[in-house]
N, C-alpha and C positions, 0 to 999 in steps of 0.2 A: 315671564312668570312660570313658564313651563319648568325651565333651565333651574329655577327659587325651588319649584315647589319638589323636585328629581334631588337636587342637594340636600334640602331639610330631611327628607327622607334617607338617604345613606347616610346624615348627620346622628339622626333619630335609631338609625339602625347600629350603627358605629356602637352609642351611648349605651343602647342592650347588651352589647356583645362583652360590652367593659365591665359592668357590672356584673354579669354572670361571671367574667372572668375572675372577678377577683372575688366572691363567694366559692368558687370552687379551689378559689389558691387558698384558703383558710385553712382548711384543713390542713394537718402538719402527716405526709406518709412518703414513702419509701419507694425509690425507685426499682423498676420492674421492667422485665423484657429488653434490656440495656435502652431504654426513655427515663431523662430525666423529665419527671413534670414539672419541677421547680423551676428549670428553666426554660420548659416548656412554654410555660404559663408566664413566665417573663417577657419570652419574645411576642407572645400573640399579644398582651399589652400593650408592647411597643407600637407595634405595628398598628395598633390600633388604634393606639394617640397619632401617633404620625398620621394616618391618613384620615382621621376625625381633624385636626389640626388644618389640612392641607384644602380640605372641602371648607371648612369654614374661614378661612382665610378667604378662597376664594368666593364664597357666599357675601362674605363683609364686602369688597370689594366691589362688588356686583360685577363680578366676570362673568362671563358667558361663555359654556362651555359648549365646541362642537359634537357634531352626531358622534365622532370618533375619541374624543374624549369622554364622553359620559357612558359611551360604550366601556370604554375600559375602564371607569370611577365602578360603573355596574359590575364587572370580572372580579374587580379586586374587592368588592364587599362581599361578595358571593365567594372570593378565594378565604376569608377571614370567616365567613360562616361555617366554611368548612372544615378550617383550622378547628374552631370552636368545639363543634363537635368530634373531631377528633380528641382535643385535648381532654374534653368532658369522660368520652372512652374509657382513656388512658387514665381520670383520676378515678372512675367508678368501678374500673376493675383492677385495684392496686391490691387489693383484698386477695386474688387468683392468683396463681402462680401459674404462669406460658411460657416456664422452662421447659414441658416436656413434649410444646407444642412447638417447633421449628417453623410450623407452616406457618403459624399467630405471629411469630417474631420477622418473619421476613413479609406476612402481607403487613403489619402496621408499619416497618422501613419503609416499603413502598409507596403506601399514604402518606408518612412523614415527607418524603422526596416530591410528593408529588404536590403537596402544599408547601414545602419552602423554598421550589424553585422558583424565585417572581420572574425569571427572565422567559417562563413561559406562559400567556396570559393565560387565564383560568375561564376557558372559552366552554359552550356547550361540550365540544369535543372531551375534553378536562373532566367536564361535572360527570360524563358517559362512564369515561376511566375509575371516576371514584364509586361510582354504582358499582360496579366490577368487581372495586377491590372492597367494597364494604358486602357485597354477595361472599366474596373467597374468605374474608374475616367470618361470618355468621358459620361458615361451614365448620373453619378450623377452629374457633372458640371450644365450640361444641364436644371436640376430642373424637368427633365420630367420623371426620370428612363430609358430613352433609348438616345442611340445616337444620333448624330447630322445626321448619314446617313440614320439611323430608322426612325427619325424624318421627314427627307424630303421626305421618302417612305409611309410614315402614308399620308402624308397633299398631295399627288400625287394622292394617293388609294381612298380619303376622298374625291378631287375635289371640294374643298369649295374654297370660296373667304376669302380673310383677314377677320378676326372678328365676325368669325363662331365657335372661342374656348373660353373657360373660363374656371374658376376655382372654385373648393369648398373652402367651408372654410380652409381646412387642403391642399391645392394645386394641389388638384389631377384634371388633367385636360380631358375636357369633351369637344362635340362639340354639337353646335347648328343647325339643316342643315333650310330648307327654302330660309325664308328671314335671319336669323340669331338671332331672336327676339323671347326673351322667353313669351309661351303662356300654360307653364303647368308645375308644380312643378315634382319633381321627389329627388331619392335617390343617394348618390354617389354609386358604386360599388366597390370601394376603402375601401371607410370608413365608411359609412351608412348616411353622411350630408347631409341636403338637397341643392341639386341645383335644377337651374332652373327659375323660375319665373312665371307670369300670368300677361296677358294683355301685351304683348311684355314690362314687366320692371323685369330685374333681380335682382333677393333678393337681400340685400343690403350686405351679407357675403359673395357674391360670385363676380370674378373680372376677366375683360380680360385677358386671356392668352397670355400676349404680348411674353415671351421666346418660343409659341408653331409655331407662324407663322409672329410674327413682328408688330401684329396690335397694336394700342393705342385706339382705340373704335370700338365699335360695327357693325355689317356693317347694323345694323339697326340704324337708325339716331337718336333715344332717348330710353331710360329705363336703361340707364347704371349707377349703384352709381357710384361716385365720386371715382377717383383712391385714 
C-alpha cells in the first residue's frame, strides 16, 4: 500500500508539472542568454511524459518497488521540479536582456548542465549545488554582484536618498554622499576608471545607477549626461 500510495504521488506530482509546463510554453517569445525555451520546454515535457508513463505502468501492474528504486523514482521527480523552475526563470525573464551580464549566462549554463545530466542522480548533494547556483544567479541578475537582500542592506547602512549611486564606465557602482553632486574626480576601486566628476557635473562615461536604488536622476537637479 505504502509502494501504491509513493507512486500515486510522483504520478500526481508529474501531472502538475505537465501542466504548468505547457501554460508557460503558450506564450510565443524569443530566445535569450543563448537558451532556447522552445525547446527547453519540449524536453522537460518529454521527460515528463516518460517518467509519468513509467511510474504508471508500473502502478497498473502492481509492481513493487524497492527502497533503492523509489529512492531514485524520488531524485528524478525532484530533478524535473527543478528543471521546472528553471525553465519558468528563463520564460519570466525573456523580457531582460543578460547580455551584458556574463556572470547570468554562465551561472544559468551551469543550472542547465546540472539538470540535464541524468547520469548523475539528483541526490541531496545536487539539490545543495543548485542552492548555490540559484544564490550566484540572485547576485548576478541584479547587475550589482550582490543580492537583492544585500542590496537593500547596503542602501539602509548608506542612508542616502534616491540618486546618490552611479556607475563607471564598466558598471561598477559607487555612491555619491552630500548633496549627491559630483565635485571631485576620483578612481573606480573595481577596475581603475575614472568616476566622479567636478563642479557638481558627472563625467559624461559615468550614469545613474538606476538597478542600485530605483532612481532615474540625480538627487542633484543638473550635471547628469544624458541616459
Amino acid at each position: 500500500m505504502k509502494n501504491t500510495n509513493e507512486l500515486l504521488r510522483f504520478i500526481l506530482m508529474l501531472k502538475r508539472l505537465t501542466l504548468k509546463t505547457k501554460k508557460l510554453g503558450k506564450a510565443s517569445l524569443q530566445s535569450s542568454a543563448g537558451l532556447d525555451t522552445k525547446k527547453m520546454g519540449s524536453e522537460l515535457s518529454t521527460e515528463l511524459a516518460k517518467l509519468e508513463s513509467m511510474l504508471m505502468t508500473s502502478l497498473l501492474k502492481g509492481e513493487v518497488f524497492s527502497s533503492q528504486q523509489m529512492k531514485e523514482a524520488n531524485n528524478e521527480v525532484s530533478r524535473l521540479q527543478h528543471f521546472m523552475q528553471f525553465y519558468q526563470f528563463c520564460r519570466e525573464k525573456k523580457s531582460q536582456s543578460f547580455s551584458d551580464y556574463s556572470k547570468t549566462i554562465q551561472v544559468l549554463d551551469n543550472m542547465k548542465k546540472l539538470l540535464t545530466n541524468t547520469w548523475v542522480p539528483f541526490t541531496a548533494d545536487q539539490v545543495e549545488v543548485w542552492r548555490e547556483l540559484n544564490a550566484e544567479l540572485a547576485k548576478s541578475c541584479s547587475g550589482l554582484g550582490v543580492s537583492d537582500v544585500e542590496r537593500r542592506e547596503i542602501l539602509a547602512a548608506m542612508g542616502l536618498e534616491k540618486g546618490h549611486w552611479y556607475t563607471c564606465p564598466n558598471g561598477h557602482v559607487y555612491a555619491i554622499g552630500e548633496c549627491g553632486g559630483a565635485t571631485q574626480e576620483g578612481t573606480c576601486p573595481e577596475c581603475g576608471a575614472r568616476i566622479g566628476g567636478t563642479s557638481h557635473r558627472l563625467l559624461e562615461t559615468n550614469r545613474i545607477a538606476t538597478q542600485m536604488d530605483g532612481a532615474t536622476r540625480s538627487s542633484y537637479p543638473w550635471g547628469v549626461p544624458q541616459q
